[in-house]
PQR file of N, CA, C, O and H, with PARSE charges and radii, in Angstrom:
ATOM      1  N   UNK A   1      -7.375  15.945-237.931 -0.4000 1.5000
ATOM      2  CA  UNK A   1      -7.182  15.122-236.748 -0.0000 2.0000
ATOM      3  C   UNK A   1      -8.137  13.932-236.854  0.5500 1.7000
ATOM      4  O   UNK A   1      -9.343  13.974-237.097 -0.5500 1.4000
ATOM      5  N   UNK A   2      -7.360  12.852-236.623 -0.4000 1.5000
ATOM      6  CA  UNK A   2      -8.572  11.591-236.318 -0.0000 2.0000
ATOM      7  C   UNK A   2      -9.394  11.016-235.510  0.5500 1.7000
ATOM      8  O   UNK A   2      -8.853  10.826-234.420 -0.5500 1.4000
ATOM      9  H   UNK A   2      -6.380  12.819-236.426  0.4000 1.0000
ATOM     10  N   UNK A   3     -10.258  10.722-235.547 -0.4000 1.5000
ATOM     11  CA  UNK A   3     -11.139   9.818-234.684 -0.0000 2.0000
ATOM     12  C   UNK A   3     -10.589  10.514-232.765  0.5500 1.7000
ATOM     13  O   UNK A   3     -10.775  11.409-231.941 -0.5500 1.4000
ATOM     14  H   UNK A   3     -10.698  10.876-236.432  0.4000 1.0000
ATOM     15  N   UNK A   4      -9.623   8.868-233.137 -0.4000 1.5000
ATOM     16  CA  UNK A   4      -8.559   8.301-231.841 -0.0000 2.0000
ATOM     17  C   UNK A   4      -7.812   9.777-231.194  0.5500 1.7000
ATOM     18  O   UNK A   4      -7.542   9.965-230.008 -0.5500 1.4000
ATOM     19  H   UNK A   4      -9.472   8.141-233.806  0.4000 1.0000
ATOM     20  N   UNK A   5      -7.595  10.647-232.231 -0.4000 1.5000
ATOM     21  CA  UNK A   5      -6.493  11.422-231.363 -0.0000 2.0000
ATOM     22  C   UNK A   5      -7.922  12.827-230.741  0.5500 1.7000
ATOM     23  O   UNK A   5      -8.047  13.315-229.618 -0.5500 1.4000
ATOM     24  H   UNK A   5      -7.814  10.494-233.195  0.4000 1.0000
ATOM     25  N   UNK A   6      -8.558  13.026-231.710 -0.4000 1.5000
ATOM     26  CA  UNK A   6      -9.873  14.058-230.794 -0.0000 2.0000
ATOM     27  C   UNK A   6     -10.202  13.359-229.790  0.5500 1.7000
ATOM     28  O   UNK A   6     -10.448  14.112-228.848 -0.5500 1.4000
ATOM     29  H   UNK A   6      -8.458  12.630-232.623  0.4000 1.0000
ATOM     30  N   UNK A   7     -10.397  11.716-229.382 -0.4000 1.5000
ATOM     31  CA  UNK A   7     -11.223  11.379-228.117 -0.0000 2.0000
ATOM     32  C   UNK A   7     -10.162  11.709-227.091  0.5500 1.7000
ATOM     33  O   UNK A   7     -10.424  12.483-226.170 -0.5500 1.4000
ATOM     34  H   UNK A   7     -10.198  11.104-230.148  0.4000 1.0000
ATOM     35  N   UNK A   8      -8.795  11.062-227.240 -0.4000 1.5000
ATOM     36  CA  UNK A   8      -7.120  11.716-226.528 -0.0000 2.0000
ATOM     37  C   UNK A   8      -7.590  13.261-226.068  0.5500 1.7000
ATOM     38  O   UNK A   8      -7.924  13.678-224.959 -0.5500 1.4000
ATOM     39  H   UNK A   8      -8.583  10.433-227.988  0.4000 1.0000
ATOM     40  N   UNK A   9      -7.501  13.828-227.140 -0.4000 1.5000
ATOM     41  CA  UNK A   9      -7.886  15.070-226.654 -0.0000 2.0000
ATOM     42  C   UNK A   9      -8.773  15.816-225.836  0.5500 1.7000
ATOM     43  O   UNK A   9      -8.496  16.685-225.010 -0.5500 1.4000
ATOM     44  H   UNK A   9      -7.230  13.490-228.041  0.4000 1.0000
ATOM     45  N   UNK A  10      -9.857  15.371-226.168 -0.4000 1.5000
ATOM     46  CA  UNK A  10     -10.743  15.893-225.592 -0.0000 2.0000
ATOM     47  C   UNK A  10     -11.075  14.732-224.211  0.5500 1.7000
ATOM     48  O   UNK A  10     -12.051  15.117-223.568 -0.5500 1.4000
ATOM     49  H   UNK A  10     -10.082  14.664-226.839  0.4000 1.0000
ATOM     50  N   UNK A  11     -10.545  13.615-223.744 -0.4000 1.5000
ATOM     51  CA  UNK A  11     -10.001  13.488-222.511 -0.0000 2.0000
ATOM     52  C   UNK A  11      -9.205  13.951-221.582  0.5500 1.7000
ATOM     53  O   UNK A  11      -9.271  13.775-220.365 -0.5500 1.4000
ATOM     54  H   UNK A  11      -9.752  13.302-224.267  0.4000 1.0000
ATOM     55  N   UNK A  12      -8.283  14.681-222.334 -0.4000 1.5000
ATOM     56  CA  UNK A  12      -7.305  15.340-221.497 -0.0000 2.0000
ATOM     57  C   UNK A  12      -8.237  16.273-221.031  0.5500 1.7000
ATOM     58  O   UNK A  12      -8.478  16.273-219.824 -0.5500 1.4000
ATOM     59  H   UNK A  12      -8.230  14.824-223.323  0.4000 1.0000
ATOM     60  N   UNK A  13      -8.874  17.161-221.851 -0.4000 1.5000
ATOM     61  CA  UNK A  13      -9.262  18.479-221.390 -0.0000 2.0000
ATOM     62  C   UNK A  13     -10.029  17.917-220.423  0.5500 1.7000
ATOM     63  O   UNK A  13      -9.930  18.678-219.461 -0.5500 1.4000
ATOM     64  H   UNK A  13      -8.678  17.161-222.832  0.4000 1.0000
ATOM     65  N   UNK A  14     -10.987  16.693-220.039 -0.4000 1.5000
ATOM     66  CA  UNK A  14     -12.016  16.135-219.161 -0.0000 2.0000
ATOM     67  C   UNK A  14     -10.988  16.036-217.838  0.5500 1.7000
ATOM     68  O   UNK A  14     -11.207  16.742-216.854 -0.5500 1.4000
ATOM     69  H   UNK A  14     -11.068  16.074-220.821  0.4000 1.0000
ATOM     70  N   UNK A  15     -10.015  15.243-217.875 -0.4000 1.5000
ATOM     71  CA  UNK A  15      -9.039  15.035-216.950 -0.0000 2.0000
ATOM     72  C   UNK A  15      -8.308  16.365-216.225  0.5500 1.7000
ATOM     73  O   UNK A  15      -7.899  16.356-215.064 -0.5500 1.4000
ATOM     74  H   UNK A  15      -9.837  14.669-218.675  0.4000 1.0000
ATOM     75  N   UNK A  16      -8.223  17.554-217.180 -0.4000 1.5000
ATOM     76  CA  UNK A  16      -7.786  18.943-216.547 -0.0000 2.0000
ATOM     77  C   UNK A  16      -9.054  19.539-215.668  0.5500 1.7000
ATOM     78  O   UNK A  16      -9.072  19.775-214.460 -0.5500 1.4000
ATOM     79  H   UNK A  16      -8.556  17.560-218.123  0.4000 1.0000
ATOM     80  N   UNK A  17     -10.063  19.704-216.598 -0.4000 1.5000
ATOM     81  CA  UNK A  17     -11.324  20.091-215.830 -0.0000 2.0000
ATOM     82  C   UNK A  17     -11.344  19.696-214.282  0.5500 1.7000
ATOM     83  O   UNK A  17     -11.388  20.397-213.271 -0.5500 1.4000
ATOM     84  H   UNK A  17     -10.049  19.513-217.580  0.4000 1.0000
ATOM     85  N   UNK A  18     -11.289  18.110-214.496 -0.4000 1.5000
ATOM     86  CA  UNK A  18     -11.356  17.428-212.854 -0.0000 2.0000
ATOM     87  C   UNK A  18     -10.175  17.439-211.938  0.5500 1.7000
ATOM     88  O   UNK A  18     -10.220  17.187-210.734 -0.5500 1.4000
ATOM     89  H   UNK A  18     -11.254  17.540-215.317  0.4000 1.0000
ATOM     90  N   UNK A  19      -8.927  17.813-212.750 -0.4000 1.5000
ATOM     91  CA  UNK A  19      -7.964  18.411-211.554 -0.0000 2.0000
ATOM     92  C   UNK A  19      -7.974  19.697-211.329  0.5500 1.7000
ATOM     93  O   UNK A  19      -6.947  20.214-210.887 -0.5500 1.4000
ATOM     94  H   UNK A  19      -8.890  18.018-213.728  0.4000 1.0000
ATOM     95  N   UNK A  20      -9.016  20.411-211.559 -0.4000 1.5000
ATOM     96  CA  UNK A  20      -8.603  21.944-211.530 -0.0000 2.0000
ATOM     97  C   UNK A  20     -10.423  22.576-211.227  0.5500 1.7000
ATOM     98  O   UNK A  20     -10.946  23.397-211.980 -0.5500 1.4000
ATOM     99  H   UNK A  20      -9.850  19.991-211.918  0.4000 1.0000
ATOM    100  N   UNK A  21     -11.141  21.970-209.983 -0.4000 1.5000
ATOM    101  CA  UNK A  21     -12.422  21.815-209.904 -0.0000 2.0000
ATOM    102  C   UNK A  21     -12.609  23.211-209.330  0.5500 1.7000
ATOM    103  O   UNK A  21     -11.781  23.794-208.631 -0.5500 1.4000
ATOM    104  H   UNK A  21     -10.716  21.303-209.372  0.4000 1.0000
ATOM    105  N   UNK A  22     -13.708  23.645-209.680 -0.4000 1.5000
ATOM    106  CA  UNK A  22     -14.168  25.190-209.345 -0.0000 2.0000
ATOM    107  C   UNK A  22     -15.923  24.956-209.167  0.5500 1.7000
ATOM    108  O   UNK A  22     -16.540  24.108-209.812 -0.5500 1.4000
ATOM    109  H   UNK A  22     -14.382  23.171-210.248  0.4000 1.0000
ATOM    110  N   UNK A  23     -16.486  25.790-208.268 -0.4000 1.5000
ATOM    111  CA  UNK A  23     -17.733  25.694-208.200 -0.0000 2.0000
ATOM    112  C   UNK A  23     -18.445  26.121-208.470  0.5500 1.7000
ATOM    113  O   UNK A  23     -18.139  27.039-209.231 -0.5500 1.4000
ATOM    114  H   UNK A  23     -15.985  26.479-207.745  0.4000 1.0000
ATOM    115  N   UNK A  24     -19.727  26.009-208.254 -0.4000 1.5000
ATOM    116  CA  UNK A  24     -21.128  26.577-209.153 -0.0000 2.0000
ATOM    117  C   UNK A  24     -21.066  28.180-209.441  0.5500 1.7000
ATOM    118  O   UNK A  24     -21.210  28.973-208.512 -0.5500 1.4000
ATOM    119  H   UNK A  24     -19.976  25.264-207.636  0.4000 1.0000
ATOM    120  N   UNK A  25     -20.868  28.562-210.625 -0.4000 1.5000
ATOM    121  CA  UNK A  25     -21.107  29.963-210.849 -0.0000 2.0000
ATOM    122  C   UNK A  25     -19.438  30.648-210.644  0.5500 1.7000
ATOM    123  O   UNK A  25     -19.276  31.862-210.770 -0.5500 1.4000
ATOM    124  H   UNK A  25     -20.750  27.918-211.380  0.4000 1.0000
ATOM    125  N   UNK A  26     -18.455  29.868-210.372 -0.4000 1.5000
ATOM    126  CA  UNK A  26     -17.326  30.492-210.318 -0.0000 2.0000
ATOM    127  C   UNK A  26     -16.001  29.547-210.991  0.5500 1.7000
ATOM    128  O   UNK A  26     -14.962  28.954-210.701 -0.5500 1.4000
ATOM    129  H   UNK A  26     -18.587  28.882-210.269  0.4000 1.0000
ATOM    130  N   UNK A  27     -17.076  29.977-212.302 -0.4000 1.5000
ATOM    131  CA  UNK A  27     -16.179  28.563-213.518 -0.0000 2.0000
ATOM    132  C   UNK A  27     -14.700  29.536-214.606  0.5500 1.7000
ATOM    133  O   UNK A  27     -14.297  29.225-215.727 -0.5500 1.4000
ATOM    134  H   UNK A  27     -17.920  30.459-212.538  0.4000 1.0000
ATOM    135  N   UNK A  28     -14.346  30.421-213.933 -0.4000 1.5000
ATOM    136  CA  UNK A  28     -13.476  31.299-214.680 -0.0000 2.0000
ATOM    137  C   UNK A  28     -12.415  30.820-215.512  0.5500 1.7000
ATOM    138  O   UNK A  28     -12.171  31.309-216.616 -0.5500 1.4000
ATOM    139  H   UNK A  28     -14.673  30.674-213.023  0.4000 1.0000
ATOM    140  N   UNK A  29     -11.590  29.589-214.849 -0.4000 1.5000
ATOM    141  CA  UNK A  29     -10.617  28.850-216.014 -0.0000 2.0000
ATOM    142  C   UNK A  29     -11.170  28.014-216.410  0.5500 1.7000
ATOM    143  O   UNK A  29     -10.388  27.451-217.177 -0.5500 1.4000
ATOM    144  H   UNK A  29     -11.788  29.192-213.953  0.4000 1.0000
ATOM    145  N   UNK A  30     -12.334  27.362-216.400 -0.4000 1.5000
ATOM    146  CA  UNK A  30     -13.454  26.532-217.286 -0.0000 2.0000
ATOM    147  C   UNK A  30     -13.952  27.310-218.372  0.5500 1.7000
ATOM    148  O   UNK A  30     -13.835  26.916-219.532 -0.5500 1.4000
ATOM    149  H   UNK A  30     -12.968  27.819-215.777  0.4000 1.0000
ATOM    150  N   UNK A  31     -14.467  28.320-218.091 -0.4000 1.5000
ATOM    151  CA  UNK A  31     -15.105  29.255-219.018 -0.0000 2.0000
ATOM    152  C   UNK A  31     -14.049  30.176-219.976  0.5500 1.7000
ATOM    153  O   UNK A  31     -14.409  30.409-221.130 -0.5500 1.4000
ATOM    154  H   UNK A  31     -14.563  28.640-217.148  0.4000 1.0000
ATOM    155  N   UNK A  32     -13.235  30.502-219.679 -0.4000 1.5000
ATOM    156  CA  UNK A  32     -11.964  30.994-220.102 -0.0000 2.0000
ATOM    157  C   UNK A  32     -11.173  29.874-221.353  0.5500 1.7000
ATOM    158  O   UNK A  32     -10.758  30.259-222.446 -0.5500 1.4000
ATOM    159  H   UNK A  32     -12.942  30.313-218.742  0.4000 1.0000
ATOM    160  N   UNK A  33     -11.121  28.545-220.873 -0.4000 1.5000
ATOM    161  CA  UNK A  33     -10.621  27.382-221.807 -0.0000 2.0000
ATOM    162  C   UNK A  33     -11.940  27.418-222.742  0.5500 1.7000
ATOM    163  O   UNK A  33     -11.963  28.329-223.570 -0.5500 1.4000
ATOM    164  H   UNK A  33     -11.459  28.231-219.985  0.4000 1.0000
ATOM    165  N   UNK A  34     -12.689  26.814-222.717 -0.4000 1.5000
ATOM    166  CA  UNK A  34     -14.280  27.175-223.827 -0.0000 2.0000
ATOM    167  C   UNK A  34     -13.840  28.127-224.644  0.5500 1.7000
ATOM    168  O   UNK A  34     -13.404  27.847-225.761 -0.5500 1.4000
ATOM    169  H   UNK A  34     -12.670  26.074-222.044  0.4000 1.0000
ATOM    170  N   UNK A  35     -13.900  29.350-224.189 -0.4000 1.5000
ATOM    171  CA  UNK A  35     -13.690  30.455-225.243 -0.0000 2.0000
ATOM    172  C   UNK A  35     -13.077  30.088-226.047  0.5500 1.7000
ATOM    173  O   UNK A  35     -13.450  29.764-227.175 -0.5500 1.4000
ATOM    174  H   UNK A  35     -14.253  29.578-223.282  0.4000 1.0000
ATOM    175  N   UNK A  36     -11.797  30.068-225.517 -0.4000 1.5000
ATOM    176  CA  UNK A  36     -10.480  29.811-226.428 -0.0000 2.0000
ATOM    177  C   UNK A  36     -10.725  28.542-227.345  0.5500 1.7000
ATOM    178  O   UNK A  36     -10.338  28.652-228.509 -0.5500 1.4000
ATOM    179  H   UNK A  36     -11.494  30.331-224.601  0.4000 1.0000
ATOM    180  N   UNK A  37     -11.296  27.402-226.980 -0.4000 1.5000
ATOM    181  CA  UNK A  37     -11.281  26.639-228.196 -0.0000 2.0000
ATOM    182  C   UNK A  37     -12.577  26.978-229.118  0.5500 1.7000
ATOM    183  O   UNK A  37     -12.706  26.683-230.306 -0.5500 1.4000
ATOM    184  H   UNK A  37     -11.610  27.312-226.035  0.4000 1.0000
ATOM    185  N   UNK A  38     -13.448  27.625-228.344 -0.4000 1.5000
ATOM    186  CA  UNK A  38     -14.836  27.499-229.602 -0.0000 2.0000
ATOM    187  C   UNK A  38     -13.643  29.118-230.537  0.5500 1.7000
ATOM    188  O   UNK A  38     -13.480  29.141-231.757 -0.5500 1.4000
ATOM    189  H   UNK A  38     -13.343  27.864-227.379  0.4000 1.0000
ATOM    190  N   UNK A  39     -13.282  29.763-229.971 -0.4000 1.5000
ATOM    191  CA  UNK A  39     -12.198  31.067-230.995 -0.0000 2.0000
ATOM    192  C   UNK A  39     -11.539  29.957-232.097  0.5500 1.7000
ATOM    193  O   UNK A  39     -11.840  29.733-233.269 -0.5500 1.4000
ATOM    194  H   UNK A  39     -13.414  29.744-228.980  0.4000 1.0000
ATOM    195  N   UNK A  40     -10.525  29.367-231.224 -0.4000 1.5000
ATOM    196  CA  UNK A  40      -9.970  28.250-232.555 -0.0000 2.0000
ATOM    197  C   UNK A  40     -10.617  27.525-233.708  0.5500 1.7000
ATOM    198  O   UNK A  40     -10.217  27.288-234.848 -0.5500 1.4000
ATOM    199  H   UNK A  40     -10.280  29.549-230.272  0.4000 1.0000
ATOM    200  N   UNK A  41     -12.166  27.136-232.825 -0.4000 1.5000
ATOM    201  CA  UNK A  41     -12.988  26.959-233.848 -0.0000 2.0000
ATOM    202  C   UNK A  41     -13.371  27.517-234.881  0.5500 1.7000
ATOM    203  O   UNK A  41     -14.103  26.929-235.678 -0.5500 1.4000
ATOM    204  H   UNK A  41     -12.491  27.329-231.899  0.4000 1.0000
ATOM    205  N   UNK A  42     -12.877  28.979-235.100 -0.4000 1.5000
ATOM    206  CA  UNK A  42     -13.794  29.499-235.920 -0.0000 2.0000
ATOM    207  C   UNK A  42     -14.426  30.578-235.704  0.5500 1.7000
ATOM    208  O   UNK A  42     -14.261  31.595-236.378 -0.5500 1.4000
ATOM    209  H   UNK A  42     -12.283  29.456-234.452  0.4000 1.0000
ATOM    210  N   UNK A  43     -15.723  30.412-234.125 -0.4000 1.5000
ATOM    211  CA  UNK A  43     -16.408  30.643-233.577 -0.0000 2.0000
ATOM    212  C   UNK A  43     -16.441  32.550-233.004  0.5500 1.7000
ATOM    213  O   UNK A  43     -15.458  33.141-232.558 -0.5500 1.4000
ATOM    214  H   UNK A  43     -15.857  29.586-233.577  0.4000 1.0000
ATOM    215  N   UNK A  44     -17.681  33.091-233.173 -0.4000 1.5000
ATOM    216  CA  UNK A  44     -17.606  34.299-232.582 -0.0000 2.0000
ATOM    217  C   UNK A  44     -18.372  34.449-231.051  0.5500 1.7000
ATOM    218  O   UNK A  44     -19.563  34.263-230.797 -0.5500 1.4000
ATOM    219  H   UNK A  44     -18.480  32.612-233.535  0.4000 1.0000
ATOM    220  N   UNK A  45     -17.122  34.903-230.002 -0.4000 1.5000
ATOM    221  CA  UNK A  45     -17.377  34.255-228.689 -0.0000 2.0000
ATOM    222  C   UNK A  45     -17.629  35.398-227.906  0.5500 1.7000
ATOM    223  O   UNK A  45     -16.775  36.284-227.910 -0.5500 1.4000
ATOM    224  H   UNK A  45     -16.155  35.054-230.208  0.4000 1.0000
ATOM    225  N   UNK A  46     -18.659  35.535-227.230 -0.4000 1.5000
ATOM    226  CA  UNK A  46     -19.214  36.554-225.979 -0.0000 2.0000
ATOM    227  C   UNK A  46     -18.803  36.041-224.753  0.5500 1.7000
ATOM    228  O   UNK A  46     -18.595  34.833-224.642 -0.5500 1.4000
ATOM    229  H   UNK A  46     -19.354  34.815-227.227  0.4000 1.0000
ATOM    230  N   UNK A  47     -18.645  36.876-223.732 -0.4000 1.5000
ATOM    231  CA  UNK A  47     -18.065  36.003-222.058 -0.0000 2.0000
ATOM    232  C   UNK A  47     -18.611  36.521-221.436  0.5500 1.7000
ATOM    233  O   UNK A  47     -19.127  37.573-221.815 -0.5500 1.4000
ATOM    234  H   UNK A  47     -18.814  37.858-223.823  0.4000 1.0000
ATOM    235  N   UNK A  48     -18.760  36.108-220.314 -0.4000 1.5000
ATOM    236  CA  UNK A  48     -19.084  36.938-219.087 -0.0000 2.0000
ATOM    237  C   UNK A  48     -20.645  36.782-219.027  0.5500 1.7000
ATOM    238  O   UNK A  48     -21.092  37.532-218.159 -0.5500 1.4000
ATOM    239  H   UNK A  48     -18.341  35.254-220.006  0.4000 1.0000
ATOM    240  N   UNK A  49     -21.707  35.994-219.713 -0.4000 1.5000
ATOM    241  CA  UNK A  49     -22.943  36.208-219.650 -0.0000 2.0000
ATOM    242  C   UNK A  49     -23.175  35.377-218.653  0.5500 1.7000
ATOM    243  O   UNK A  49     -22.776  34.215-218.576 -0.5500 1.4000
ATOM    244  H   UNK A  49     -21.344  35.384-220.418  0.4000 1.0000
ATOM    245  N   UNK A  50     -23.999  36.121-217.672 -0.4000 1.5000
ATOM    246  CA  UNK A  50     -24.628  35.879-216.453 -0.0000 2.0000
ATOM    247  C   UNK A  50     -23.339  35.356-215.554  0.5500 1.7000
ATOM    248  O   UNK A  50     -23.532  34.551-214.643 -0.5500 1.4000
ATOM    249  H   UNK A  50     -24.323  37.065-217.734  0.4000 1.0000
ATOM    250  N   UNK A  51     -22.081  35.831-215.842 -0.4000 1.5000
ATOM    251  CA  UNK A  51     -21.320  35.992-215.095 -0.0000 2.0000
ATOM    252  C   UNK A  51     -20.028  34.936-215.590  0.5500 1.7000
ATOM    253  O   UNK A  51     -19.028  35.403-216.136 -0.5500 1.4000
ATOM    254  H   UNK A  51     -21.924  36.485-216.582  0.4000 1.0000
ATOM    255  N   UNK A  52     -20.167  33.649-215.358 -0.4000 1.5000
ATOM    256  CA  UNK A  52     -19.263  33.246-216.070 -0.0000 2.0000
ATOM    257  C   UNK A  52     -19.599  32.387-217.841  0.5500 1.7000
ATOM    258  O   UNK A  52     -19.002  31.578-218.551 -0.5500 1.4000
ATOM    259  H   UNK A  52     -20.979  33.270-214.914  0.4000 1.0000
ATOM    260  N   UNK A  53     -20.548  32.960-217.891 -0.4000 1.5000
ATOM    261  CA  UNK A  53     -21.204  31.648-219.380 -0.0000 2.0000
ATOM    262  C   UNK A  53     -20.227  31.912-220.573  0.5500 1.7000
ATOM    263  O   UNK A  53     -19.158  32.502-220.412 -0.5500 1.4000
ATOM    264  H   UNK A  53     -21.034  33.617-217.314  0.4000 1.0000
ATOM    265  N   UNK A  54     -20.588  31.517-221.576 -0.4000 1.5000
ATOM    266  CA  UNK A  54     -19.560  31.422-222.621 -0.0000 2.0000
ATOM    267  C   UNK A  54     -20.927  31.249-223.771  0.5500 1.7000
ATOM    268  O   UNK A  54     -21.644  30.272-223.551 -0.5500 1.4000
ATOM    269  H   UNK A  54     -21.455  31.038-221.707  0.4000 1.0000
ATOM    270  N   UNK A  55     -21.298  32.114-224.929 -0.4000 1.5000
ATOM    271  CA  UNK A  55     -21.564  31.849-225.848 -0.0000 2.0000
ATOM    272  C   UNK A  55     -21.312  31.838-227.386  0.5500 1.7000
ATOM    273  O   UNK A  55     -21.390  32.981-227.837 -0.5500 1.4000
ATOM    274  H   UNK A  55     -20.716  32.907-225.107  0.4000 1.0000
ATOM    275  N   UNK A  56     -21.042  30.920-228.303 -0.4000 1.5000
ATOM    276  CA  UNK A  56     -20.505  30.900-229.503 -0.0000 2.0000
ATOM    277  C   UNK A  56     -21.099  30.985-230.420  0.5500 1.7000
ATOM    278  O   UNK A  56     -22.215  30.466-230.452 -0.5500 1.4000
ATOM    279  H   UNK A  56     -20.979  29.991-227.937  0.4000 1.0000
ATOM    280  N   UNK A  57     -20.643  31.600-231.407 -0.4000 1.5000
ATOM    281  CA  UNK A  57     -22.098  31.516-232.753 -0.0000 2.0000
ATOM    282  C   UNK A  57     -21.345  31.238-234.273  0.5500 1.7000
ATOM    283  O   UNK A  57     -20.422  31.864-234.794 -0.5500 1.4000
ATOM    284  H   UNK A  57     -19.737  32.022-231.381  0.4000 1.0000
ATOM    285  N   UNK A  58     -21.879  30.410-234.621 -0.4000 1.5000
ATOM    286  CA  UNK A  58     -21.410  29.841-235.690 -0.0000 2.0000
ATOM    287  C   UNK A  58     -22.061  30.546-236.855  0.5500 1.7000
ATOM    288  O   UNK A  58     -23.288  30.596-236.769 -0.5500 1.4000
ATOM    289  H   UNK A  58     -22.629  29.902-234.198  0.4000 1.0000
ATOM    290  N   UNK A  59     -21.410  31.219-238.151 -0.4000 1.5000
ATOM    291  CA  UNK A  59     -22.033  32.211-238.782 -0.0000 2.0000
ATOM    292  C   UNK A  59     -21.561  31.365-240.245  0.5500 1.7000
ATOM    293  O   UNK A  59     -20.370  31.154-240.474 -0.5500 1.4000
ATOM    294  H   UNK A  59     -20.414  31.178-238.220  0.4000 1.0000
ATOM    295  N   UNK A  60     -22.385  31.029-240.954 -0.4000 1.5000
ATOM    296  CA  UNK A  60     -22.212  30.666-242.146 -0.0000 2.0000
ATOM    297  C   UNK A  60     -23.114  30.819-243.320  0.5500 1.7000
ATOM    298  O   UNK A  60     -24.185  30.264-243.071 -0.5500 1.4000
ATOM    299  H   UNK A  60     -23.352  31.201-240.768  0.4000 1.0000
ATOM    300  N   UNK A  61     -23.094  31.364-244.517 -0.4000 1.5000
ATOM    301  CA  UNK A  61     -24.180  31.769-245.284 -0.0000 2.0000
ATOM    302  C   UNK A  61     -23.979  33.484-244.924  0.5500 1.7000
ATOM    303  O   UNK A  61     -23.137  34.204-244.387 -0.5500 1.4000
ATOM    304  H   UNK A  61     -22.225  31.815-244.720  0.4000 1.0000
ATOM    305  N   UNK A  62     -25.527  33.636-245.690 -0.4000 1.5000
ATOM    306  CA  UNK A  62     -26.094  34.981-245.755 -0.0000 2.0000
ATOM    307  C   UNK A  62     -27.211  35.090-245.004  0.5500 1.7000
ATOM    308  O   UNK A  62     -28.087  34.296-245.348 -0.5500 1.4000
ATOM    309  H   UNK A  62     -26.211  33.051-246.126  0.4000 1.0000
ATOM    310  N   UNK A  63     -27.534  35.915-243.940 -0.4000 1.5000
ATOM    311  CA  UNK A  63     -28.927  36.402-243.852 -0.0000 2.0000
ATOM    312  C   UNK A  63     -29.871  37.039-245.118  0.5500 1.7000
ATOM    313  O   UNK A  63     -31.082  36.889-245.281 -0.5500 1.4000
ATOM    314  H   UNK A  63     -26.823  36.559-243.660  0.4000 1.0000
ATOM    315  N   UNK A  64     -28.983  37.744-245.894 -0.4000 1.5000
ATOM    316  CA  UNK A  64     -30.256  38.333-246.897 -0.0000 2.0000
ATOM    317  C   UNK A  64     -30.993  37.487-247.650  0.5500 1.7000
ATOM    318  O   UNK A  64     -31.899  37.922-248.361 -0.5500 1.4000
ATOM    319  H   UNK A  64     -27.999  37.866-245.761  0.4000 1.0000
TER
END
């Protein structure tokens, strides 16, 4: 994907966010969309921390 079409994109998702507003601590289809793209990413995704958080971990290499 290029440049031009990720900023497209990732406007839209800015533009959904702000039609679809939820409040402090009760971010469930905010936090729910996150997942799902840091998953697409790649990404290994935990939910629910401290209720609605979202954390991703990017694993590349070896620990040993």
């Amino acid at each position: 994907m290029d440049r031009q079409a990720l900023e497209r994109e990732m406007t839209a998702w800015r533009h959904d966010f702000h039609a679809h507003l939820e409040f402090g601590f009760e971010e469930r289809r905010t936090s729910a969309f996150v997942a799902a793209k840091l998953r697409e990413f790649g990404l290994e995704v935990a939910e629910g921390i401290g209720g609605t958080g979202v954390v991703g971990t990017l694993r590349r290499g070896s620990s040993n």
